[in-house]
C-alpha positions as CSV (number, residue, x, y, z in Angstrom):
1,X,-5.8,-7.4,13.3
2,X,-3.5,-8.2,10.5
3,X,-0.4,-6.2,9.1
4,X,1.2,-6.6,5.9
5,X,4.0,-5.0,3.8
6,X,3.4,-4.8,0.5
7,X,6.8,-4.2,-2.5
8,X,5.2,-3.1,-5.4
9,X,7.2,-2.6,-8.6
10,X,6.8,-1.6,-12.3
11,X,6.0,1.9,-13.7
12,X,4.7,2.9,-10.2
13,X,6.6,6.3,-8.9
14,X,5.2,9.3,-10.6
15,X,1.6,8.1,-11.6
16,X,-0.2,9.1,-8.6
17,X,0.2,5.7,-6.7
18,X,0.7,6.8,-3.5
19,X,-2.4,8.9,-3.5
20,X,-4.4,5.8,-4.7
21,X,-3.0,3.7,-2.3
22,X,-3.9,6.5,0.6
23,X,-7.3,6.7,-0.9
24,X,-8.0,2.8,-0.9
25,X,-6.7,2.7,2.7
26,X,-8.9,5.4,3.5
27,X,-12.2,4.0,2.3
28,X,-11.1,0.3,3.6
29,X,-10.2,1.4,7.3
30,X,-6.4,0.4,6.9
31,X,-3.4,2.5,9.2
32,X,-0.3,2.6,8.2
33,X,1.5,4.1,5.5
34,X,3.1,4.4,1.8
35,X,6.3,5.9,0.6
36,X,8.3,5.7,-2.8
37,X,11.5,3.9,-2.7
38,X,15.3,5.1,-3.8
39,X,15.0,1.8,-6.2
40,X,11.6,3.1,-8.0
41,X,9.7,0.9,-6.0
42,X,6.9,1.2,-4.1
43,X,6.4,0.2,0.2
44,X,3.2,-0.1,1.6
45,X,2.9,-1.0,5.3
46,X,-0.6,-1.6,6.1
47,X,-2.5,-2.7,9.3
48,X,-6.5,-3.4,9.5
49,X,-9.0,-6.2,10.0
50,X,-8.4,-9.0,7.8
51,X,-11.6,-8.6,5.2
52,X,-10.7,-5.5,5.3
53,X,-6.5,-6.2,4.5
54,X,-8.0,-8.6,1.8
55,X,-10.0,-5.8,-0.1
56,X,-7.7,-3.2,0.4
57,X,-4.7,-5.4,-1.5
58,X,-7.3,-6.6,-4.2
59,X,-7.5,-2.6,-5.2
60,X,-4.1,-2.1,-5.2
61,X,-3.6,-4.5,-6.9
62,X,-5.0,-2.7,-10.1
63,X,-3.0,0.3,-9.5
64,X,-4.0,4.1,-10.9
65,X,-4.9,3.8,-14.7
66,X,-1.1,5.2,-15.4
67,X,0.9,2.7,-13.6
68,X,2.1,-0.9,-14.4
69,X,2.7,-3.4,-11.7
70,X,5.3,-5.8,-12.5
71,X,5.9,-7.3,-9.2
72,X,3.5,-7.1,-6.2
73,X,5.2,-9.0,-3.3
74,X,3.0,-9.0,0.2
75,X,4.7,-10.2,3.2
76,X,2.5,-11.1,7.1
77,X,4.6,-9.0,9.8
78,X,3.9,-8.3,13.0
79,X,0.6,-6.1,14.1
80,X,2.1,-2.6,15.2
81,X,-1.1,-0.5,16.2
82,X,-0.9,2.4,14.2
83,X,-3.6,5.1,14.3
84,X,-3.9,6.5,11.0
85,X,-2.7,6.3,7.2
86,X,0.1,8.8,5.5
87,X,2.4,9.3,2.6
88,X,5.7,9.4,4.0
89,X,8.5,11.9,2.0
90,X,11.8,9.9,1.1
């Protein structure tokens, strides 16, 4: 099991990101969760087998068609054992 957290910035609040992270999570067996940031930033905390981490962070990578990713910083943490993926609400 592996667990990352993922900083993603650049046009990336209001372009559906969050939904296409949740999506990718989804169809890549990943827990965890996404949520926008007061800064316009983006946090994703994810937690799945490691081929499975690696695919899931090449898609978001790309981003939804409307966003622009600047930055895309991905830190190892600790495995937490979380059951399922949201969105979290600021």
């Amino acid at each position: 099991m592996k667990r990352v957290r993922i900083i993603v910035d650049g046009r990336v609040q209001g372009v559906g990101f969050r939904y296409f992270v949740a999506n990718g999570a989804r169809e890549h067996n990943i827990n965890g969760y996404v949520q926008n940031l007061p800064d316009g930033k983006i946090e994703i905390d994810a937690e799945g087998e490691c081929e499975n981490i690696h695919h899931f962070l090449s898609q978001c990578r790309t981003g939804p068609h409307l966003s622009r990713i600047d930055t895309f910083m991905v830190s190892d943490i600790p495995a937490f054992g979380y059951s399922h993926f949201k969105i979290k609400q600021r």
